[in-house]
N, CA, C and O atoms as a printed pandas DataFrame, in Angstrom:
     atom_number atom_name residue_name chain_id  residue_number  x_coord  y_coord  z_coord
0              1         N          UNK        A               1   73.965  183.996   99.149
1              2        CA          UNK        A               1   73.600  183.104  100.237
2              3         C          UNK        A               1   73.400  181.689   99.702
3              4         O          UNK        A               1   72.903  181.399   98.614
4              5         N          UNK        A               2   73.812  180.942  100.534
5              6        CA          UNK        A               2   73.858  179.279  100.288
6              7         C          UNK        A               2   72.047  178.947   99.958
7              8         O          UNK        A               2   71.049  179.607  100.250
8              9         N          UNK        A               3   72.197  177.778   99.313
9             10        CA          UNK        A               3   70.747  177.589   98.891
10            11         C          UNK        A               3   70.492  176.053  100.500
11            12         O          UNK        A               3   71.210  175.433  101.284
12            13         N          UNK        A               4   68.949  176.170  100.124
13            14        CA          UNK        A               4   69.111  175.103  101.060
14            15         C          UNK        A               4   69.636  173.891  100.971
15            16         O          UNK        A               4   70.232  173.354  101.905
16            17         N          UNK        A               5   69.393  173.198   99.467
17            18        CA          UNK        A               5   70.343  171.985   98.954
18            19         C          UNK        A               5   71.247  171.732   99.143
19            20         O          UNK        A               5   71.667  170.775   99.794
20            21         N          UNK        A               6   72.170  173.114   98.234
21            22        CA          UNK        A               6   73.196  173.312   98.686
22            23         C          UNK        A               6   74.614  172.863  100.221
23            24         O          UNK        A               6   75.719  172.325  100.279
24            25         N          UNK        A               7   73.481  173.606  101.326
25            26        CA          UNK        A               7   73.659  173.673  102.778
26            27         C          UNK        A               7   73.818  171.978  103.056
27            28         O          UNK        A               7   74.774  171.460  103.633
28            29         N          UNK        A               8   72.513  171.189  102.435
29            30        CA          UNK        A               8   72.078  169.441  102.996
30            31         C          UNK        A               8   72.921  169.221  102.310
31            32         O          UNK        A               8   73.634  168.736  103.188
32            33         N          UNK        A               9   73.714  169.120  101.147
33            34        CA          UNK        A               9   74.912  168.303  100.285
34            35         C          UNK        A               9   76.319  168.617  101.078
35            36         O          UNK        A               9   77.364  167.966  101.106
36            37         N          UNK        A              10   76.075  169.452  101.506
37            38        CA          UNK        A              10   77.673  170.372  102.093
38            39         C          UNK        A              10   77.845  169.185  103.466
39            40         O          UNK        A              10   78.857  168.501  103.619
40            41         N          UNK        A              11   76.739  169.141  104.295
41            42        CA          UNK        A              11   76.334  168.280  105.751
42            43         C          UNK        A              11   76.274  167.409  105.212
43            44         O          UNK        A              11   76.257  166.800  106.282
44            45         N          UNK        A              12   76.194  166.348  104.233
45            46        CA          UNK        A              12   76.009  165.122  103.638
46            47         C          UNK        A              12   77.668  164.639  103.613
47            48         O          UNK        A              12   78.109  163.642  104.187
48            49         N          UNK        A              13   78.342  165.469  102.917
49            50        CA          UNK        A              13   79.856  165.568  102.589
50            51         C          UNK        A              13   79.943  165.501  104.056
51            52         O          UNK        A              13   79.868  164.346  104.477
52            53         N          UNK        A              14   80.096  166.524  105.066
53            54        CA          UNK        A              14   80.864  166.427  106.181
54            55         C          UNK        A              14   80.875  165.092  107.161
55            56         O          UNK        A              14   81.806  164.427  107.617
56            57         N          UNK        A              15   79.005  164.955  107.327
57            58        CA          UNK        A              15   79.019  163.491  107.652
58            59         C          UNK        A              15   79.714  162.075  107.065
59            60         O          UNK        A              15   79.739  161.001  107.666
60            61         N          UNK        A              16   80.328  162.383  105.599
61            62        CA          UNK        A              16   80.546  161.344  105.607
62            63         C          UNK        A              16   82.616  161.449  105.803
63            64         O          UNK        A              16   83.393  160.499  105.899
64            65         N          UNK        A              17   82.840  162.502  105.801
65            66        CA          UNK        A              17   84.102  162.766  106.362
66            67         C          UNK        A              17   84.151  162.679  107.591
67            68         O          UNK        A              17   85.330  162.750  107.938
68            69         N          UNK        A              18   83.257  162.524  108.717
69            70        CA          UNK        A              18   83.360  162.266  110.064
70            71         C          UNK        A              18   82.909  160.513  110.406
71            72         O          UNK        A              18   83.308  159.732  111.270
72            73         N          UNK        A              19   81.780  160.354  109.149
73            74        CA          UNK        A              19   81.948  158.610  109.534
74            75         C          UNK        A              19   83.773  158.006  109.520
75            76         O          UNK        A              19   84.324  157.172  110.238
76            77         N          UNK        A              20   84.383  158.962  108.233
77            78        CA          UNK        A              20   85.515  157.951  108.209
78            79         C          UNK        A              20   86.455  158.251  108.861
79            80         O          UNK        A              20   87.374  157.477  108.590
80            81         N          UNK        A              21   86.814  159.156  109.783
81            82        CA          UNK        A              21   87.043  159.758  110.681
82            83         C          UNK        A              21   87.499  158.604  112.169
83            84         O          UNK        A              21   88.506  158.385  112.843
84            85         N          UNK        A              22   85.670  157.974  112.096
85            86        CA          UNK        A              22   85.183  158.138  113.423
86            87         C          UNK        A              22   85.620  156.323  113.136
87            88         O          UNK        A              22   85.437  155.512  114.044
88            89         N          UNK        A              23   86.247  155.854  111.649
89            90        CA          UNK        A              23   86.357  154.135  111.360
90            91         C          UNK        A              23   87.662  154.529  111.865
91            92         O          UNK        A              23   87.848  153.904  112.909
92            93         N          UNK        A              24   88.713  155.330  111.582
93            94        CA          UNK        A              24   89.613  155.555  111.862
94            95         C          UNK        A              24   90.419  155.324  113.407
95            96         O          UNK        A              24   91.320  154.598  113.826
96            97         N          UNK        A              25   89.596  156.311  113.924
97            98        CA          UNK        A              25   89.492  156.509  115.121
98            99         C          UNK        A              25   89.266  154.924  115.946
99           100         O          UNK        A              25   89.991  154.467  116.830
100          101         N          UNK        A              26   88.391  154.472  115.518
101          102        CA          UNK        A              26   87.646  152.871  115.825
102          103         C          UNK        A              26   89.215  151.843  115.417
103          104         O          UNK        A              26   89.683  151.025  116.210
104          105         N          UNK        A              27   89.661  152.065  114.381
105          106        CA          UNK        A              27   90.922  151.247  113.986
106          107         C          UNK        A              27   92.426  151.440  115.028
107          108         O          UNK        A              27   92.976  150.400  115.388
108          109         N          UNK        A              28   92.830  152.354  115.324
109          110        CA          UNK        A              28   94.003  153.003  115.831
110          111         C          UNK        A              28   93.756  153.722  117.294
111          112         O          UNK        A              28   94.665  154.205  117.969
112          113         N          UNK        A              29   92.257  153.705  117.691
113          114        CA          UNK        A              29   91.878  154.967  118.874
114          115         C          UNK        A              29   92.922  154.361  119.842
115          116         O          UNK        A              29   93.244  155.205  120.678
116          117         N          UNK        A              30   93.554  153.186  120.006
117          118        CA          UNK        A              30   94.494  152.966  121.266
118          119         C          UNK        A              30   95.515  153.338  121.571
119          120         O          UNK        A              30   96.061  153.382  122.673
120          121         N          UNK        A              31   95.929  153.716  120.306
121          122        CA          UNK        A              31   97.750  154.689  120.397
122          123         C          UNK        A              31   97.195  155.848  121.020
123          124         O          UNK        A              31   97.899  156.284  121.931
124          125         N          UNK        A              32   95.706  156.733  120.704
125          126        CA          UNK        A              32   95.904  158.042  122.094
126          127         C          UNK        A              32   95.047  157.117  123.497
127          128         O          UNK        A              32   94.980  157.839  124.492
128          129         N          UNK        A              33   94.594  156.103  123.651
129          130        CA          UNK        A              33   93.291  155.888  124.161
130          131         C          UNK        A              33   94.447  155.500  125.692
131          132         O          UNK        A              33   94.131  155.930  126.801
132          133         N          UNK        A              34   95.681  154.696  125.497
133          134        CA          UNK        A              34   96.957  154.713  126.812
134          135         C          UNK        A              34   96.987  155.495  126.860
135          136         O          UNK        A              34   97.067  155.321  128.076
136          137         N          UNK        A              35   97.026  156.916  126.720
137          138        CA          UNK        A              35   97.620  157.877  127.317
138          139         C          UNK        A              35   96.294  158.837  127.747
139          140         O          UNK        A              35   96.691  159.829  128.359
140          141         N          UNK        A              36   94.700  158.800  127.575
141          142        CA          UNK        A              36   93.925  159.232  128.116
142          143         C          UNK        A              36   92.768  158.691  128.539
143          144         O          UNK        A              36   92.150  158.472  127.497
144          145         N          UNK        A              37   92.002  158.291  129.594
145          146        CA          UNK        A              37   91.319  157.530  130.250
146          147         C          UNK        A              37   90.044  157.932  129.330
147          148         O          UNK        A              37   89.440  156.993  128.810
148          149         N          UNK        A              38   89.594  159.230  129.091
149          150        CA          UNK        A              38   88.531  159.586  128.564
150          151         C          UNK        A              38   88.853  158.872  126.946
151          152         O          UNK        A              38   87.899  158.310  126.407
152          153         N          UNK        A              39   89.672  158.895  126.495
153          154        CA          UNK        A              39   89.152  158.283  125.054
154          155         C          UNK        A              39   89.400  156.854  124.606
155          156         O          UNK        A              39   89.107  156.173  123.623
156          157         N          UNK        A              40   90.226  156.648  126.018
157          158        CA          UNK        A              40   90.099  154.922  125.867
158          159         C          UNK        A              40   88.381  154.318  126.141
159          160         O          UNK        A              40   87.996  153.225  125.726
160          161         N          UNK        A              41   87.693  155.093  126.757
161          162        CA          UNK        A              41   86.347  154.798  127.560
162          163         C          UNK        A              41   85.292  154.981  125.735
163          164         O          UNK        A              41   84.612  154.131  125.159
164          165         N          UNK        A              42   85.712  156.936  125.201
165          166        CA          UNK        A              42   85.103  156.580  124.270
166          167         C          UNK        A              42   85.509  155.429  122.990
167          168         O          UNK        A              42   84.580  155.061  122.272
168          169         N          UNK        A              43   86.596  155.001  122.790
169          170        CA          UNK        A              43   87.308  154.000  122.002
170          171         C          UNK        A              43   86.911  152.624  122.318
171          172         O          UNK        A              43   86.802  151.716  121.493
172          173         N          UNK        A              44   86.708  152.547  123.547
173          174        CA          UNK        A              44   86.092  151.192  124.181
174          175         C          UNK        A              44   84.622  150.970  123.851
175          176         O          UNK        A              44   84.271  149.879  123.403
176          177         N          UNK        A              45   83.841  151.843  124.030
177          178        CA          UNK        A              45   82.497  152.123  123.658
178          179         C          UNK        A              45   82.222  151.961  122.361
179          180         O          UNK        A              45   81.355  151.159  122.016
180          181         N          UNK        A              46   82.898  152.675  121.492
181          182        CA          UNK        A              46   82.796  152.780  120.182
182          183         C          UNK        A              46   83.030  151.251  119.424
183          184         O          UNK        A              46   82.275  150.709  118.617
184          185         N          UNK        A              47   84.278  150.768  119.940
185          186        CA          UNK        A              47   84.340  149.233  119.539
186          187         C          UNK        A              47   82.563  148.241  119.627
187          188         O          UNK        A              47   81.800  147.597  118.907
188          189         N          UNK        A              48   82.739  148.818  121.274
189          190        CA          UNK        A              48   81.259  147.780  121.718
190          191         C          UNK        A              48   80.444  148.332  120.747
191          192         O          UNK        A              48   80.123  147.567  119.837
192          193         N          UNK        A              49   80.036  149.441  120.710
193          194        CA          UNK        A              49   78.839  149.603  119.787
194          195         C          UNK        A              49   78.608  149.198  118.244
195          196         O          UNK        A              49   77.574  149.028  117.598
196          197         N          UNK        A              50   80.306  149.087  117.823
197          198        CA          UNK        A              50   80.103  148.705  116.252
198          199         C          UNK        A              50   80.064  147.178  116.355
199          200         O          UNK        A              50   80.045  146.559  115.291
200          201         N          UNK        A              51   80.047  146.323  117.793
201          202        CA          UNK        A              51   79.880  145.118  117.780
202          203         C          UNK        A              51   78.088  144.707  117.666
203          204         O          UNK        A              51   77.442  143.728  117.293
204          205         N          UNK        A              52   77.877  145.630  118.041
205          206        CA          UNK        A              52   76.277  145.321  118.043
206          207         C          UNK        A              52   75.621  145.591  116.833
207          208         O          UNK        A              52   74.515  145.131  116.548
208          209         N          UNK        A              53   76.431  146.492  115.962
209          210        CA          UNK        A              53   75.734  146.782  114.626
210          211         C          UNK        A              53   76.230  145.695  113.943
211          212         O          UNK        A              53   75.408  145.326  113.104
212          213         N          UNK        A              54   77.229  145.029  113.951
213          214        CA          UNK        A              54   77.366  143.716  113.371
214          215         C          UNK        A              54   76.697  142.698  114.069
215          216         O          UNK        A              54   76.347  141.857  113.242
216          217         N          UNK        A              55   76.370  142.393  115.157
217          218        CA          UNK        A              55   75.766  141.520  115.471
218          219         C          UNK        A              55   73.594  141.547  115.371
219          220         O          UNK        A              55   72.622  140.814  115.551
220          221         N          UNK        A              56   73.854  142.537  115.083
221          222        CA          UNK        A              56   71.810  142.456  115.094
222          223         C          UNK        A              56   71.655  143.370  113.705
223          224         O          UNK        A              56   70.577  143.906  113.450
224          225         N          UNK        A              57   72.732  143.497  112.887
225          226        CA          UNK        A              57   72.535  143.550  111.837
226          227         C          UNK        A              57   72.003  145.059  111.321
227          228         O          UNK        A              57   71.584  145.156  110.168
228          229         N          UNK        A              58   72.027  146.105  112.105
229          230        CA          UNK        A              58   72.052  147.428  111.838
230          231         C          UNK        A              58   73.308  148.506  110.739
231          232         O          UNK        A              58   74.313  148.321  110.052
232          233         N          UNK        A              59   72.398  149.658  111.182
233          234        CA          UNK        A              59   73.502  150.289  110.270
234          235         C          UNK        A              59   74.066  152.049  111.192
235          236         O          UNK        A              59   73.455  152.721  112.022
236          237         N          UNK        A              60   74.791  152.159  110.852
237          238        CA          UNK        A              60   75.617  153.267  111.900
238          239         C          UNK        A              60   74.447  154.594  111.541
239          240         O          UNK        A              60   73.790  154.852  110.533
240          241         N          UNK        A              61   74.533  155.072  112.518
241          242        CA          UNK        A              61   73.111  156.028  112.626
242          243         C          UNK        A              61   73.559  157.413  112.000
243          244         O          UNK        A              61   72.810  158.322  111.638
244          245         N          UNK        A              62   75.140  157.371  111.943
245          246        CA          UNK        A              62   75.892  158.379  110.543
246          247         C          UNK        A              62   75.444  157.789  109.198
247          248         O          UNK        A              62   75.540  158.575  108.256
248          249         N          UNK        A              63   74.832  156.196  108.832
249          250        CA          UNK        A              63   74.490  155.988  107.361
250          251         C          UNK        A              63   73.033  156.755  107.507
251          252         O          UNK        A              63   72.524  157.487  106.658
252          253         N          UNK        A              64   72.564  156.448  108.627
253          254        CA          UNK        A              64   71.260  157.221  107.982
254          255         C          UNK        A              64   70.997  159.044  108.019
255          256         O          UNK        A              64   70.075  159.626  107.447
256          257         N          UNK        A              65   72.007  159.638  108.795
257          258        CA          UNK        A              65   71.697  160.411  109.024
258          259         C          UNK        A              65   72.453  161.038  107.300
259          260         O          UNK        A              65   71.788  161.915  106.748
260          261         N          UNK        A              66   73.447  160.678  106.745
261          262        CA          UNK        A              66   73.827  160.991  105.431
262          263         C          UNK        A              66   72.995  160.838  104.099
263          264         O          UNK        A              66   72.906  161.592  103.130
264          265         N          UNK        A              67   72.330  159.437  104.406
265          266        CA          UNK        A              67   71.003  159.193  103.414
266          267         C          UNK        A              67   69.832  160.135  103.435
267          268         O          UNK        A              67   69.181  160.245  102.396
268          269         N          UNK        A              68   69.403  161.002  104.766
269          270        CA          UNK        A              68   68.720  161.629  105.112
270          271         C          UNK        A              68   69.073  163.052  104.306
271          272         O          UNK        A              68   68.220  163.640  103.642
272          273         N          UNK        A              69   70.455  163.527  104.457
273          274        CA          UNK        A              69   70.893  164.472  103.980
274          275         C          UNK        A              69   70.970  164.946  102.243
275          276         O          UNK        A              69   70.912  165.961  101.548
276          277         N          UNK        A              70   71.155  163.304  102.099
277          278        CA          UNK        A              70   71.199  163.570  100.443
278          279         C          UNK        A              70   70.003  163.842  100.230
279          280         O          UNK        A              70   69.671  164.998   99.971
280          281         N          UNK        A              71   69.166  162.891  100.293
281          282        CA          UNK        A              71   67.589  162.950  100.254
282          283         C          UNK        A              71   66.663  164.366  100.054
283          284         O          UNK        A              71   65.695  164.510   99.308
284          285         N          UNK        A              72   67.228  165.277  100.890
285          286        CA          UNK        A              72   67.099  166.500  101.437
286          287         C          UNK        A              72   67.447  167.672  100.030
287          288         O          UNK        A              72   66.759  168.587   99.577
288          289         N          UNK        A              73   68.872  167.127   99.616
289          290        CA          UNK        A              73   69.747  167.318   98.588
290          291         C          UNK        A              73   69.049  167.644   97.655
291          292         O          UNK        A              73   68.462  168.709   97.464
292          293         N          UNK        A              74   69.115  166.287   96.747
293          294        CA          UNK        A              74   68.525  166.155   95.834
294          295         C          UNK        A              74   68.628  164.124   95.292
295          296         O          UNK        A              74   69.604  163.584   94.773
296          297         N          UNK        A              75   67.799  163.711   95.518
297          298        CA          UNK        A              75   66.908  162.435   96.041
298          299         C          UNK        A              75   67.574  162.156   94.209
299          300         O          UNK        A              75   68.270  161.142   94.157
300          301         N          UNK        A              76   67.469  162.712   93.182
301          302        CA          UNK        A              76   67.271  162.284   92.262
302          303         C          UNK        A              76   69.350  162.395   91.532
303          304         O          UNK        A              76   69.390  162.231   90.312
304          305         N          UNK        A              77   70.021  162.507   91.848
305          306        CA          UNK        A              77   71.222  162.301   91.434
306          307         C          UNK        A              77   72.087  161.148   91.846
307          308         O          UNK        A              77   72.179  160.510   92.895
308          309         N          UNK        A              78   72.713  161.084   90.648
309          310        CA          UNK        A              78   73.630  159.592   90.556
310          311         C          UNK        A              78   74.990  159.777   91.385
311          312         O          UNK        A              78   75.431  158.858   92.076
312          313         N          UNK        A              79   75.539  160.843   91.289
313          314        CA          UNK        A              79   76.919  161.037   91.867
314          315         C          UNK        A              79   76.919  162.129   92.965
315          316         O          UNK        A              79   77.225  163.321   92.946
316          317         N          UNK        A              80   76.429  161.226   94.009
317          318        CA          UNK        A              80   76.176  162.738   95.499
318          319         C          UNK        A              80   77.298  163.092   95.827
319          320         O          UNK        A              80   76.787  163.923   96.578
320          321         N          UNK        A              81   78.709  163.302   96.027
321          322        CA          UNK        A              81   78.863  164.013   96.331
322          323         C          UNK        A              81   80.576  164.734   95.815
323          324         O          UNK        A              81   80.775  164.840   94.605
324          325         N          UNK        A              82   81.434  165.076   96.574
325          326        CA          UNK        A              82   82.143  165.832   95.383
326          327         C          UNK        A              82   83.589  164.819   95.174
327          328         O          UNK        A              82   83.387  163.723   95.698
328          329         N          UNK        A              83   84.620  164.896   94.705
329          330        CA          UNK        A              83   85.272  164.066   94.064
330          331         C          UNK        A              83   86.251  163.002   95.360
331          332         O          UNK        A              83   86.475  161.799   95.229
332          333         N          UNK        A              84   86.615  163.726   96.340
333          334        CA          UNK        A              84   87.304  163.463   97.371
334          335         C          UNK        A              84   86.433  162.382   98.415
335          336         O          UNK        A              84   86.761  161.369   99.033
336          337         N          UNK        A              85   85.004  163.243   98.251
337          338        CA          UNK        A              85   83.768  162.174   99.409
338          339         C          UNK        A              85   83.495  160.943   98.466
339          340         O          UNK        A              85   83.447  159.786   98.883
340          341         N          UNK        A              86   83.310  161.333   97.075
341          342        CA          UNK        A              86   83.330  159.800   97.028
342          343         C          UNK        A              86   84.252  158.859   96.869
343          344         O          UNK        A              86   83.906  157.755   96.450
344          345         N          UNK        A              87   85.158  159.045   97.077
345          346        CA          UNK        A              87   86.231  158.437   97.339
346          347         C          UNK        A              87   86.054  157.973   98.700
347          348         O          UNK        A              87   85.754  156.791   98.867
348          349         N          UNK        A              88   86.165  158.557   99.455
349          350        CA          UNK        A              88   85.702  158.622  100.987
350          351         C          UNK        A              88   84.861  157.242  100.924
351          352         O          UNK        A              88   85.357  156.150  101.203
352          353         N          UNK        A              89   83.635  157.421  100.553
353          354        CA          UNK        A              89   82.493  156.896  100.540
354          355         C          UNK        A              89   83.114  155.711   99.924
355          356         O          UNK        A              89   83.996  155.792  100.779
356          357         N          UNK        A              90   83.396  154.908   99.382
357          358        CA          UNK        A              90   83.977  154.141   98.915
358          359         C          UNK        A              90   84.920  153.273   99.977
359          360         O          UNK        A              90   84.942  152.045   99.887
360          361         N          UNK        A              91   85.759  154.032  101.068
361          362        CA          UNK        A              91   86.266  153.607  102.036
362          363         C          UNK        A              91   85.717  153.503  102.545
363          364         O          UNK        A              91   86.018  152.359  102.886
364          365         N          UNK        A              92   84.106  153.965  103.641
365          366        CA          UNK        A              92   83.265  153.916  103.933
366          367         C          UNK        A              92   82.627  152.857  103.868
367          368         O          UNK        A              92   82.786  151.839  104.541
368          369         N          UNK        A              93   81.893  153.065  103.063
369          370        CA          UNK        A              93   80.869  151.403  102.662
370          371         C          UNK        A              93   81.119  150.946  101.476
371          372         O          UNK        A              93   80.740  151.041  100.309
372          373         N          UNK        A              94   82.340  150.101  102.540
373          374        CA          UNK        A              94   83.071  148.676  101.556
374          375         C          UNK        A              94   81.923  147.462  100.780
375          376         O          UNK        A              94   81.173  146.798  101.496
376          377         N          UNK        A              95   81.928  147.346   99.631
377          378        CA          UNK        A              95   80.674  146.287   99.137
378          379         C          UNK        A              95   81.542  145.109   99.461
379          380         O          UNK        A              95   82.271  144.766   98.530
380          381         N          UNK        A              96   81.671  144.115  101.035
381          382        CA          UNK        A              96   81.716  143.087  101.603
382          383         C          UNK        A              96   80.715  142.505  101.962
383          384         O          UNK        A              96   79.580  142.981  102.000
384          385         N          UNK        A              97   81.138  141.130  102.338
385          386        CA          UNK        A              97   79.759  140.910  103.115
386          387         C          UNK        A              97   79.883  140.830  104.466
387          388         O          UNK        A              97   80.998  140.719  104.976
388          389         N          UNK        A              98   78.559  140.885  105.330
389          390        CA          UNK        A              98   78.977  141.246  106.933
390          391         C          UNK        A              98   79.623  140.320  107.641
391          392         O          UNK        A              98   79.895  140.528  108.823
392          393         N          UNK        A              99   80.021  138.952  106.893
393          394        CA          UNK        A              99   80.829  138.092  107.842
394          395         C          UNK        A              99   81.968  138.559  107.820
395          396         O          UNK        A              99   82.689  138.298  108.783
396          397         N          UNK        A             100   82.666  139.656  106.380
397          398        CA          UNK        A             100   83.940  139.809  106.616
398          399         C          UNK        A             100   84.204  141.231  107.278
399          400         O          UNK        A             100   85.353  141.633  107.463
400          401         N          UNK        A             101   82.974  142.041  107.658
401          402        CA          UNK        A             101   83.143  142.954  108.314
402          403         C          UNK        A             101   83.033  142.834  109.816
403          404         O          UNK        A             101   83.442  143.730  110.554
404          405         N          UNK        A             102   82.298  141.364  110.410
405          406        CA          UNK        A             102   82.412  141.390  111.461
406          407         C          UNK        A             102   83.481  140.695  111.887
407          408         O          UNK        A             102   83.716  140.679  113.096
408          409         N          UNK        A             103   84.399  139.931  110.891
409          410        CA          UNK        A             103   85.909  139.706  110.823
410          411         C          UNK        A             103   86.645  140.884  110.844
411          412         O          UNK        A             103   87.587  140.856  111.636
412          413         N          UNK        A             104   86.544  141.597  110.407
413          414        CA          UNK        A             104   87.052  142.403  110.817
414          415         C          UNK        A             104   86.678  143.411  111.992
415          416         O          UNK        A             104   87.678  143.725  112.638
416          417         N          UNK        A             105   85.889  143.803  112.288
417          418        CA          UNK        A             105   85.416  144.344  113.751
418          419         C          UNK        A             105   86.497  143.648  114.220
419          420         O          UNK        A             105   87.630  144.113  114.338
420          421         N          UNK        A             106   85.966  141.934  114.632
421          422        CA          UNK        A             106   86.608  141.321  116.217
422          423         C          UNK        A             106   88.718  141.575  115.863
423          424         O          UNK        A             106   89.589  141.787  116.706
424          425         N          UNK        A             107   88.824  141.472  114.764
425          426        CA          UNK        A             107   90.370  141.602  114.896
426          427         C          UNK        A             107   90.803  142.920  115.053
427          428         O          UNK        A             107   91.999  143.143  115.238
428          429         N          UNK        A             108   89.737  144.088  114.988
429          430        CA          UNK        A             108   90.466  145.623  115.164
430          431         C          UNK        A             108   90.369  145.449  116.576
431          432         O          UNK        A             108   91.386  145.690  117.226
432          433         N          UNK        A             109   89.268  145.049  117.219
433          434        CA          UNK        A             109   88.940  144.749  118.834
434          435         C          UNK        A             109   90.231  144.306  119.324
435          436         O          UNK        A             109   91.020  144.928  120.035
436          437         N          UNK        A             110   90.372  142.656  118.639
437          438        CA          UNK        A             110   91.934  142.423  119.030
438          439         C          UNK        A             110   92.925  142.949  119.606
439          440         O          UNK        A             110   93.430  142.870  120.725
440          441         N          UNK        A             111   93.190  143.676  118.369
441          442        CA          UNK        A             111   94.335  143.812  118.245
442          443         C          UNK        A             111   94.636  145.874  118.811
443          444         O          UNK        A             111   95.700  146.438  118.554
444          445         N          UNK        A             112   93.596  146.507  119.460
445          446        CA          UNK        A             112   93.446  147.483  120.108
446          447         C          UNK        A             112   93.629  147.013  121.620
447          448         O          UNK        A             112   94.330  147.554  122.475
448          449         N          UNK        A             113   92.846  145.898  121.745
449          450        CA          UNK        A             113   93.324  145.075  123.278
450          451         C          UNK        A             113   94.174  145.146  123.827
451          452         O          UNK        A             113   94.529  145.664  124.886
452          453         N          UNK        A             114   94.908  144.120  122.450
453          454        CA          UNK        A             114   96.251  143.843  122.409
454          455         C          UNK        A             114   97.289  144.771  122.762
455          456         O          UNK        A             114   98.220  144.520  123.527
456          457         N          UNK        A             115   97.058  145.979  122.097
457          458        CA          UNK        A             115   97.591  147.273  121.999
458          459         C          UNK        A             115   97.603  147.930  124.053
459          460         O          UNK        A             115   98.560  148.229  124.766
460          461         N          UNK        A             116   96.150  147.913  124.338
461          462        CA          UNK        A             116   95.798  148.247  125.429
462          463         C          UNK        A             116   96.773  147.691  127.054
463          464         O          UNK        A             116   97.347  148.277  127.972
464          465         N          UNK        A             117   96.554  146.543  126.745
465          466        CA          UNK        A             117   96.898  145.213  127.655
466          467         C          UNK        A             117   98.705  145.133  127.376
467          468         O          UNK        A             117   99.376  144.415  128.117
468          469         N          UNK        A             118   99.196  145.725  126.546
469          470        CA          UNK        A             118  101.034  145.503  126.195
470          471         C          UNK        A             118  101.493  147.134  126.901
471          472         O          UNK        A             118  102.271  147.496  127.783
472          473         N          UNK        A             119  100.612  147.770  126.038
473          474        CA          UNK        A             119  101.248  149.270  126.905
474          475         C          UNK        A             119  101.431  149.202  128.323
475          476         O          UNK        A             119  102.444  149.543  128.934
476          477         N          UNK        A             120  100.035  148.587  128.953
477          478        CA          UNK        A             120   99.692  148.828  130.557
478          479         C          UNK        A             120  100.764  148.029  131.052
479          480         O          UNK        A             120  101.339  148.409  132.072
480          481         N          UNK        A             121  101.074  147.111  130.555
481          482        CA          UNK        A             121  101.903  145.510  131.058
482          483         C          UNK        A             121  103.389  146.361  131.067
483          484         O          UNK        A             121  104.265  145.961  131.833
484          485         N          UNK        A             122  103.574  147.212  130.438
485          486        CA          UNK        A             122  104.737  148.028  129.808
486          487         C          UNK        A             122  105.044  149.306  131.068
487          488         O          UNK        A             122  106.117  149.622  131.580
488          489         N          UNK        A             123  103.967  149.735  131.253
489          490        CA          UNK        A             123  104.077  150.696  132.429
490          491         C          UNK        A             123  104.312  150.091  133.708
491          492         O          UNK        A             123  105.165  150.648  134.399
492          493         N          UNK        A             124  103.867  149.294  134.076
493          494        CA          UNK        A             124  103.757  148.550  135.532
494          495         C          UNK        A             124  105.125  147.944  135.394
495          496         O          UNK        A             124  105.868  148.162  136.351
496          497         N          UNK        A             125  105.619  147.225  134.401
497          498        CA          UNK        A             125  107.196  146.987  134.539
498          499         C          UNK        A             125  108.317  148.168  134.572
499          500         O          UNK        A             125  109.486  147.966  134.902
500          501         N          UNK        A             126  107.930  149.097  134.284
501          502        CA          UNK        A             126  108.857  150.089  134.022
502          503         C          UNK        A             126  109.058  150.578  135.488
503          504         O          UNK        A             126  110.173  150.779  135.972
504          505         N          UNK        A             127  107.321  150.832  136.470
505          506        CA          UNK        A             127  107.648  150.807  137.746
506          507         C          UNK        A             127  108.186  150.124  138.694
507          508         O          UNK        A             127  108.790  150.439  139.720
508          509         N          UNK        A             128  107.864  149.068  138.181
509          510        CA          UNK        A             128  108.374  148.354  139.259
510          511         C          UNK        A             128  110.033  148.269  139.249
511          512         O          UNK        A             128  110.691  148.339  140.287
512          513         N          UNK        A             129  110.632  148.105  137.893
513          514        CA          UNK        A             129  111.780  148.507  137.754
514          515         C          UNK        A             129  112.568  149.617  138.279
515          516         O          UNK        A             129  113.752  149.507  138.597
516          517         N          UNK        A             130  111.861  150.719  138.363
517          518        CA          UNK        A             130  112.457  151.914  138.900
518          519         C          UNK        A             130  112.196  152.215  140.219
519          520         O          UNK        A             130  112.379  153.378  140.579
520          521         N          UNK        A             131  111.914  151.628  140.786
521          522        CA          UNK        A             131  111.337  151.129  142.627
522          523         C          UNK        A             131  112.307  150.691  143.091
523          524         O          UNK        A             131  112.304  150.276  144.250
């Protein structure tokens, strides 16, 4: 049977495979987000919300809930977690500073817009064309 450490390092790892997941998702969510109302809404949301963690200067409630996990872990090791997460982790929390992350926020915003606003512009001509 799994130990309890064990169990909190394993959930430490997964969280941080779903933060990068969920940057992913935040980068590209518009190629599925045209074709489904529900994940353009969560993709839309998700943008807004990582605008506010750049703007009042927070941190994604997946950093703490992973800090929490290690903690849990074992509080006292240098290399948490296994060869692939930290790698991960590394993509994760880029050592920038927040002007160039909230440079980057507003241009993924952009350019998902962008993405948003060309598809739709793309459909409505196609109808009207075939009318």
């Amino acid at each position: 049977m799994l130990s309890n450490e064990l169990i909190y390092k394993i959930l430490a790892d997964f969280v941080v495979l779903i933060h990068f997941l969920w940057i992913v998702f935040l980068m590209i969510g518009s190629l599925v987000g045209v074709h489904y109302r529900l994940v353009k809404w969560i993709h839309g949301l998700g943008l807004l919300f990582s605008v506010f963690l750049q703007i009042f200067q927070w941190y994604c409630p997946l950093t703490y809930l992973e800090i929490w996990l290690r903690a849990k872990h074992d509080p006292a090791l240098t290399y948490t977690g296994s060869y692939i997460i930290h790698y991960l982790e590394e993509l994760v929390y880029l050592e920038v500073s927040r002007t160039v992350i909230f440079v980057a926020t507003v241009v993924i915003i952009v350019l998902n817009g962008w993405y948003y606003y060309h598809r739709r512009h793309l459909v409505s001509q196609k109808k009207r064309s075939s009318s």
